[in-house]
Backbone as a ProteinNet text record, in pm:
[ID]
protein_1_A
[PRIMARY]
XXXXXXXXXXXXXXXXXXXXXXXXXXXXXXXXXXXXXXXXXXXXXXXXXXXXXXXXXXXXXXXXXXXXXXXXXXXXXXXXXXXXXXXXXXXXXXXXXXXXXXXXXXXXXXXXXXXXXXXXX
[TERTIARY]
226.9	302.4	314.8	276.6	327.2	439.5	467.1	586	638.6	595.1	603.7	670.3	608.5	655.8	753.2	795.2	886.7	1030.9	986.9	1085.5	1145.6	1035.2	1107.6	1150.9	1120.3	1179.6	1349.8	1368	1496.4	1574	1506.6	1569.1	1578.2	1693.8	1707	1828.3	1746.8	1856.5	1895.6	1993.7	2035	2093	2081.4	2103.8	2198.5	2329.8	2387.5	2395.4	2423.9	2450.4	2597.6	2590.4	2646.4	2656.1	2532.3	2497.1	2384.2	2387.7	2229.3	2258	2103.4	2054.5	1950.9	1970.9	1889.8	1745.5	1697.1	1584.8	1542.6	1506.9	1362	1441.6	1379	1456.2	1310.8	1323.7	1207.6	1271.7	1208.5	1228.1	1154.2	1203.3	1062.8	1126.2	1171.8	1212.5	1190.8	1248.7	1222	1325.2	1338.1	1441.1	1478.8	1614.2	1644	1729.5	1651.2	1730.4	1778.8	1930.3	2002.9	2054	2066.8	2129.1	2006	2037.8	1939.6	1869.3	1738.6	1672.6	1624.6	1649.3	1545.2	1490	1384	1276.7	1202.8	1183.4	1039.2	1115.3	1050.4	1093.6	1005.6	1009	882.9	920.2	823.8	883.8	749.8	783.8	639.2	679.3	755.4	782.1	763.6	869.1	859.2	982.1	931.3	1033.6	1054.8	1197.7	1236.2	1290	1322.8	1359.5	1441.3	1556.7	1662.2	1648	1663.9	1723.6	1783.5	1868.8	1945.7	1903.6	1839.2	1745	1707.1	1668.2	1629.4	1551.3	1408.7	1352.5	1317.7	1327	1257.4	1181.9	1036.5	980.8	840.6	847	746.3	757.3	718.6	733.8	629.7	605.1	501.4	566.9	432.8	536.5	399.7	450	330	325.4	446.3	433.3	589.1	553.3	711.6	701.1	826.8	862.6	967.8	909.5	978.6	1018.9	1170.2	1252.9	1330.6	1302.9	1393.4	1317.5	1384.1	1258.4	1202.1	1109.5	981	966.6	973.2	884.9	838.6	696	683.4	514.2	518.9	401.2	418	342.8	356.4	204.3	243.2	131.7	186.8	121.8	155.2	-4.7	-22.1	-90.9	-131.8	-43.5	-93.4	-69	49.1	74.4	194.7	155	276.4	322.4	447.2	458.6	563.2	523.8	583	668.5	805.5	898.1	893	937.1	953.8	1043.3	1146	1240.9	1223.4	1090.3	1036.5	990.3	1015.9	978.5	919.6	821.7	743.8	682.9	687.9	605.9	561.9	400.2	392.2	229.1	166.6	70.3	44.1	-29.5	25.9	-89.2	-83.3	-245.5	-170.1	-254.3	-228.9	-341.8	-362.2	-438.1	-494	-339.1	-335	-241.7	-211.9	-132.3	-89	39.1	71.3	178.4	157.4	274.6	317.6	425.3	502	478.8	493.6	481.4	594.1	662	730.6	785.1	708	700.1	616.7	709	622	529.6	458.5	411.7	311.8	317.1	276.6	244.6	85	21.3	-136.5	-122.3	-255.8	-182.3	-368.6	-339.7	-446.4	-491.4	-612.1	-604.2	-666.9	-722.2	-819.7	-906.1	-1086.7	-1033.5	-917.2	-927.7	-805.6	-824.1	-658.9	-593.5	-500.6	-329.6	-349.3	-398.5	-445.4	-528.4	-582.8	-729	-671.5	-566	-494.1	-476.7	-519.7	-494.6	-373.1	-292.7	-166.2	-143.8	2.1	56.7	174
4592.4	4510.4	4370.1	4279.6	4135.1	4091.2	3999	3938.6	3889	3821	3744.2	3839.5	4000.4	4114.1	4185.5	4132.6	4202	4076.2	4004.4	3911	3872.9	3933.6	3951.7	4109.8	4184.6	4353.6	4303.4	4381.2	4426.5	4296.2	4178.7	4068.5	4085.7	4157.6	4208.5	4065.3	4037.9	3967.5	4015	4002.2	4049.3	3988.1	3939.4	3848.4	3994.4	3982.6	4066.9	4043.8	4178.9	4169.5	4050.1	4020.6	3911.1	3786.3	3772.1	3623.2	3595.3	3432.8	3292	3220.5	3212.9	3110.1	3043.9	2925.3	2791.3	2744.7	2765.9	2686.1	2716.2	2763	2762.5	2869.9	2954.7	3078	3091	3039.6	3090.4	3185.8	3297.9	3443.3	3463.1	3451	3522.5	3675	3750.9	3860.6	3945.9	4093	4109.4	4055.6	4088.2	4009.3	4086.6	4148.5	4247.3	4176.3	4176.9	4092.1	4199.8	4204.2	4279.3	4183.6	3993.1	3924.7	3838.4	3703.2	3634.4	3503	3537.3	3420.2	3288.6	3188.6	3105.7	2987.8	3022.6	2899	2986	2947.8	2996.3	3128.7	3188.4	3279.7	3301.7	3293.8	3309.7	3405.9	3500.8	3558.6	3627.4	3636.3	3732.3	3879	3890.1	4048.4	4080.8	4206.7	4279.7	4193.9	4167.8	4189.2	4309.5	4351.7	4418.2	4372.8	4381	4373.2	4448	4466.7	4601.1	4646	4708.1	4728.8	4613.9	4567.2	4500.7	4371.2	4309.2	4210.2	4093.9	3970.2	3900.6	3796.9	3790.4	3621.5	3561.1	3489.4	3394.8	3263.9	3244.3	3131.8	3223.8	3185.7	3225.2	3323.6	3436.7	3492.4	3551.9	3489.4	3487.9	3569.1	3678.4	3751.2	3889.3	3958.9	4052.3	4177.2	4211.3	4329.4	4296.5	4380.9	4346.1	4475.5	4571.5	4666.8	4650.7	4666.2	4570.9	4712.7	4674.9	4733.6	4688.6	4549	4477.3	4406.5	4254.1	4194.1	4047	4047.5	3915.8	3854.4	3711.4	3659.7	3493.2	3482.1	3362.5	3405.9	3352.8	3407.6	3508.1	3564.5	3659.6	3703.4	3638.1	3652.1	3740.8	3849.9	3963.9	3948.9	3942.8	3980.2	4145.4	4249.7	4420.1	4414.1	4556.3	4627.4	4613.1	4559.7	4544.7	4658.3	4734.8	4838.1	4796.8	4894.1	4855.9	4985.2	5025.6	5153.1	5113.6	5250.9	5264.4	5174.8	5155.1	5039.3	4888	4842.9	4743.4	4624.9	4541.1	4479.3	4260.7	4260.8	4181.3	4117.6	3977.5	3874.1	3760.8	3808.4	3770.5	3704	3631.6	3623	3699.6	3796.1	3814.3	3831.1	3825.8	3793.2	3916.9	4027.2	4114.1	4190.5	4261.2	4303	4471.1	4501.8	4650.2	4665.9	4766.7	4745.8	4917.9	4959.3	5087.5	5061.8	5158.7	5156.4	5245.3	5301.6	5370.3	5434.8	5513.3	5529.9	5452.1	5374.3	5341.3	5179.6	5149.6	4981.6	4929.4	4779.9	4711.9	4576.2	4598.8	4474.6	4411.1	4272	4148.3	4023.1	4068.3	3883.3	3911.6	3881.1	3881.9	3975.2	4044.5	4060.8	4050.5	4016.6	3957.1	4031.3	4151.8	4159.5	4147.6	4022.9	3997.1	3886.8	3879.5	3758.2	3773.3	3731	3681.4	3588.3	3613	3548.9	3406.3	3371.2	3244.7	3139.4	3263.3	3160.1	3125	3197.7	3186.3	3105.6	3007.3	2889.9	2801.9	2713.2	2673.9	2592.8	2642.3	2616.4	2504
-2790	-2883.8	-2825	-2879.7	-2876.9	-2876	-2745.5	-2757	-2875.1	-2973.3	-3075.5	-3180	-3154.7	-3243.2	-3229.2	-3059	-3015.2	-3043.8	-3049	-3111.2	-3259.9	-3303.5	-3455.6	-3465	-3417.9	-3475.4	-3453.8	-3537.7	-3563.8	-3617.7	-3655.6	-3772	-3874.3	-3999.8	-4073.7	-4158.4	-4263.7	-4354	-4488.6	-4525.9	-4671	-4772.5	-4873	-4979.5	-5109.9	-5085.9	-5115.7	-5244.5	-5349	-5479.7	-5488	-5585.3	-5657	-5549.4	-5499	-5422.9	-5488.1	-5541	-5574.4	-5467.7	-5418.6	-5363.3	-5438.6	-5414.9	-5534	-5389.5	-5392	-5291.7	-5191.9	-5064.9	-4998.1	-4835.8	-4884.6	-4802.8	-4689	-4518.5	-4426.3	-4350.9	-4332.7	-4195.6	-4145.2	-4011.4	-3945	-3894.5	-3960.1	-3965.2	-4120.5	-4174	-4294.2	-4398.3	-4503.4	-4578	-4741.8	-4765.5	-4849.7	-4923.1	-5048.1	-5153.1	-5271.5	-5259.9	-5412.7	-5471.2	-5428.4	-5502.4	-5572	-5610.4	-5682.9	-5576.5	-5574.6	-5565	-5647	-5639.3	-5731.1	-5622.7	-5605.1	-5546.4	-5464.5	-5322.2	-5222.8	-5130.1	-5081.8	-4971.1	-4905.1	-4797.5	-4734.5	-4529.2	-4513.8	-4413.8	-4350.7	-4218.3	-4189.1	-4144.6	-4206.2	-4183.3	-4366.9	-4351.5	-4495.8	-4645	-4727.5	-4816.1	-4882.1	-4917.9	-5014.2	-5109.6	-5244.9	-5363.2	-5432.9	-5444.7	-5428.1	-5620.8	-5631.7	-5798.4	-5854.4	-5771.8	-5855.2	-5822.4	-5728.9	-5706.1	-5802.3	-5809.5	-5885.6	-5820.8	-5851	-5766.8	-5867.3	-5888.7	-5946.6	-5916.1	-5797.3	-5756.6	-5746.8	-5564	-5500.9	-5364.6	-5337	-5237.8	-5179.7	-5024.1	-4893.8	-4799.4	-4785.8	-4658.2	-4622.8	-4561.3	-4477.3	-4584	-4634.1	-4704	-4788.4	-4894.7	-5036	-5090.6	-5093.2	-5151.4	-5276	-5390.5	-5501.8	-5616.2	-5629.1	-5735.1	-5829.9	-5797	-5900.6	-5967.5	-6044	-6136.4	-6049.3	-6095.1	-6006.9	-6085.8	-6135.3	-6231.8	-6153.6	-6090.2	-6039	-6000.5	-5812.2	-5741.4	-5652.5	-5627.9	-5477.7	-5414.3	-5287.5	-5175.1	-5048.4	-5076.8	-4977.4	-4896.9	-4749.1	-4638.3	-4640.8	-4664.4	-4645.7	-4834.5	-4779.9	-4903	-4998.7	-5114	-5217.8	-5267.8	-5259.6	-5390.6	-5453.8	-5569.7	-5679.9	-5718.4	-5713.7	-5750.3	-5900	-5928.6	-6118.2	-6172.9	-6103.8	-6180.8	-6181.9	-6104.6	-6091.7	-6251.6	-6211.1	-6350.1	-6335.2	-6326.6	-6260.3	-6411.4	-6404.2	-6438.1	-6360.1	-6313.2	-6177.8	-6180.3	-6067.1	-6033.6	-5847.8	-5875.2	-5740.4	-5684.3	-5540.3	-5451.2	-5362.7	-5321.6	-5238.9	-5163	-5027.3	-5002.7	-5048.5	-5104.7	-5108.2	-5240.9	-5306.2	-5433.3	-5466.6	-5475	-5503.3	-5592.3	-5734.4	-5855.7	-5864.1	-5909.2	-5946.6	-6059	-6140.4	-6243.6	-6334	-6440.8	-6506.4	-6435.7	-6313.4	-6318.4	-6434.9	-6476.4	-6577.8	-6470.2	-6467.4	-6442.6	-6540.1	-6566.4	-6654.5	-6544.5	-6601.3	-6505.8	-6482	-6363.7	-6279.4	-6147.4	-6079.2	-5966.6	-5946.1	-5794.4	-5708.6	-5588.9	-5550.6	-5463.5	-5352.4	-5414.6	-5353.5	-5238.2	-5195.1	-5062.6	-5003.7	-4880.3	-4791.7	-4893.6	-4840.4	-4875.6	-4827.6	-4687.3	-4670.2	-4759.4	-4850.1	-4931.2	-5042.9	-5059.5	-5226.1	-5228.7	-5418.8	-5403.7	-5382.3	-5329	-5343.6	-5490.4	-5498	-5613.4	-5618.1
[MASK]
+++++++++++++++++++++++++++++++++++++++++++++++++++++++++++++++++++++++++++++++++++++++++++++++++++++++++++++++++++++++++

């Protein structure tokens, strides 16, 4: 394990139900959202997306486990999933992609390249 990896384990943030944040969220740890996002998030660990969750921008990060609603971009590095209560209007660039049965998702998805190549928006 890498120092660098050993320095982010165990950085855990949480954006609690009935909390907005307006603008440009960086982690270098994972990051569990049950309240509302609106603008960038960006992290090199995992996002989660709680049920009760809300983003609304752009979200960069290594891997996103999503249960709540998405409506923007998303550039995942591994594996995106998607749980049944999930509900996404999205463009999303991912390397890997697992649904749920009874997620809605609406958009695009791109699997043919890194997260690096995706175009910026």
């Amino acid at each position: 394990m890498s120092s660098n990896n050993q320095e982010t384990q165990g950085r855990n943030n949480l954006i609690g139900n009935g909390t907005t944040i307006k603008g440009e969220i960086i982690a270098s740890g994972d990051i569990r959202v049950d309240g509302t996002i609106i603008g960038t998030m960006k992290s090199t660990g995992k996002v989660v997306i709680g049920q009760q969750g809300i983003v609304e921008g752009e979200i960069i990060c290594n891997s996103a486990d999503i249960s709540g609603r998405v409506k923007g971009l998303i550039k995942v590095d591994e594996l995106t999933s998607l749980k049944s209560t999930s509900r996404l209007e999205v463009e999303l660039y991912t390397k890997q992609l697992f649904i749920e049965v009874g997620a809605i998702f609406t958009g695009k998805c791109d699997m043919s390249q890194k997260v690096a190549e995706t175009p910026k928006k």
